[in-house]
C-alpha positions as CSV (number, residue, x, y, z in Angstrom):
1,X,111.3,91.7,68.1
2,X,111.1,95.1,68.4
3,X,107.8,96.7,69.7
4,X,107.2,100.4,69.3
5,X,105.6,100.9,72.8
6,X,108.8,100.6,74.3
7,X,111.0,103.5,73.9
8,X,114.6,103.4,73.9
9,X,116.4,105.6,75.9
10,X,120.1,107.0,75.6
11,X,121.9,109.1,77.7
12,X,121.7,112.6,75.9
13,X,117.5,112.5,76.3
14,X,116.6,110.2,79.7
15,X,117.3,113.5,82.0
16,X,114.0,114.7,79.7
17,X,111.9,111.6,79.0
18,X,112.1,110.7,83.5
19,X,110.5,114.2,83.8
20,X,107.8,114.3,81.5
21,X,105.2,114.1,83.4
22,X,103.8,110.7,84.0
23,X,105.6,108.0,85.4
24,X,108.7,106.1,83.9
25,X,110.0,102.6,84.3
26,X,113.4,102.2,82.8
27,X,115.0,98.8,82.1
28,X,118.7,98.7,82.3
29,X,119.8,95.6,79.7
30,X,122.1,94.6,77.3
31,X,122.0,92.6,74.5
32,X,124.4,89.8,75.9
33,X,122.7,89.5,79.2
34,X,120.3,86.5,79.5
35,X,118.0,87.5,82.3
36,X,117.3,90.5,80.2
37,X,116.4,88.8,77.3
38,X,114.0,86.7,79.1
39,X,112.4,89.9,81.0
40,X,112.3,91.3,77.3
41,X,108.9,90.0,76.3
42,X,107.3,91.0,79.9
43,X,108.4,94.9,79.7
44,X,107.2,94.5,75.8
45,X,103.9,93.3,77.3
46,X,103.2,96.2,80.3
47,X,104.1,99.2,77.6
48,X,101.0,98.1,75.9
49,X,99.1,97.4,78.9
50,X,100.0,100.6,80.4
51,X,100.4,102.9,77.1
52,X,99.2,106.4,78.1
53,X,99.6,105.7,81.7
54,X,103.3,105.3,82.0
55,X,106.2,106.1,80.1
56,X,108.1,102.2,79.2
57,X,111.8,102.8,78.5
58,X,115.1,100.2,77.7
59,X,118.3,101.4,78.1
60,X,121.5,99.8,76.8
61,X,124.0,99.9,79.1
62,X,126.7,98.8,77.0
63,X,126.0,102.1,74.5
64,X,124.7,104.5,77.4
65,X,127.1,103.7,80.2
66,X,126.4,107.4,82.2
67,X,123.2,107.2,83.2
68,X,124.0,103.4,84.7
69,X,126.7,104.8,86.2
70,X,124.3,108.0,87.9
71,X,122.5,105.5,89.3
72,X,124.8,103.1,90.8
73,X,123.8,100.2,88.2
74,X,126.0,97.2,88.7
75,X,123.6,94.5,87.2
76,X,121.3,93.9,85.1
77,X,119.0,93.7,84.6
78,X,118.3,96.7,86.5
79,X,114.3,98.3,86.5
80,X,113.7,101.8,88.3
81,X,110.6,103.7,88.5
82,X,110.8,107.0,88.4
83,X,108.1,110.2,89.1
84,X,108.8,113.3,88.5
85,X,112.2,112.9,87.8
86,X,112.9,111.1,91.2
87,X,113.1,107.2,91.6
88,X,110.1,105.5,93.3
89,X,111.9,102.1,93.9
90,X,113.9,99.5,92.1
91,X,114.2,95.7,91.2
92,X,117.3,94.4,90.0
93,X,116.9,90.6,88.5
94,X,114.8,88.9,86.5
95,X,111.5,89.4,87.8
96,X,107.9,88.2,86.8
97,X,105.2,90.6,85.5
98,X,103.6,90.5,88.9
99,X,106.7,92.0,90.2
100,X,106.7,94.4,87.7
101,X,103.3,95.4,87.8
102,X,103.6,96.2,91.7
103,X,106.5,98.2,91.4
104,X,104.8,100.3,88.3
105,X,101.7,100.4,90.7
106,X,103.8,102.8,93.1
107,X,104.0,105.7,91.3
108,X,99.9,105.7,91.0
């Protein structure tokens, strides 16, 4: 289920979309990877809750594998916050929206 909050990301336009302005949280997935799936519906969730606040992004490693590779992604899935083009902080697993919701509180 796709949900148009969430904006996918590839390598040729993340450089622009981290430094936009507000605040960014990027999930590093693939389409094979369980956890991710399972976080899915949670990231779906906080870019309506947060629409207009900050920027929700997925990013599929598999098809985008320099912008992992910038960042020193070696699971997923990965999340990073970033503000103003820099990264806040990070959380690599499945998480729960509490989690989630603390992390995207940092860049406030």
């Amino acid at each position: 289920m796709a949900n148009d909050k969430v904006l996918q990301l590839n390598d040729a336009e993340f450089d622009k979309v981290i430094q936009a302005g507000q605040p960014t949280l990027v999930d590093f997935w693939a389409p094979w990877c369980g956890p991710c799936k399972a976080i899915g519906p949670v990231i779906e969730e906080l870019a309506g809750e947060y629409e207009g606040k900050v920027t929700i992004a997925k990013m599929n490693v598999d098809e985008n594998p320099a912008t992992p590779g910038k960042f020193g992604i070696r699971a997923i899935p990965t999340l990073i916050l970033f503000k103003d083009g820099q990264v806040v902080d990070q959380i690599t697993g499945s998480v729960g929206k509490t989690q989630l919701v603390a992390l995207i509180d940092k860049a406030k």
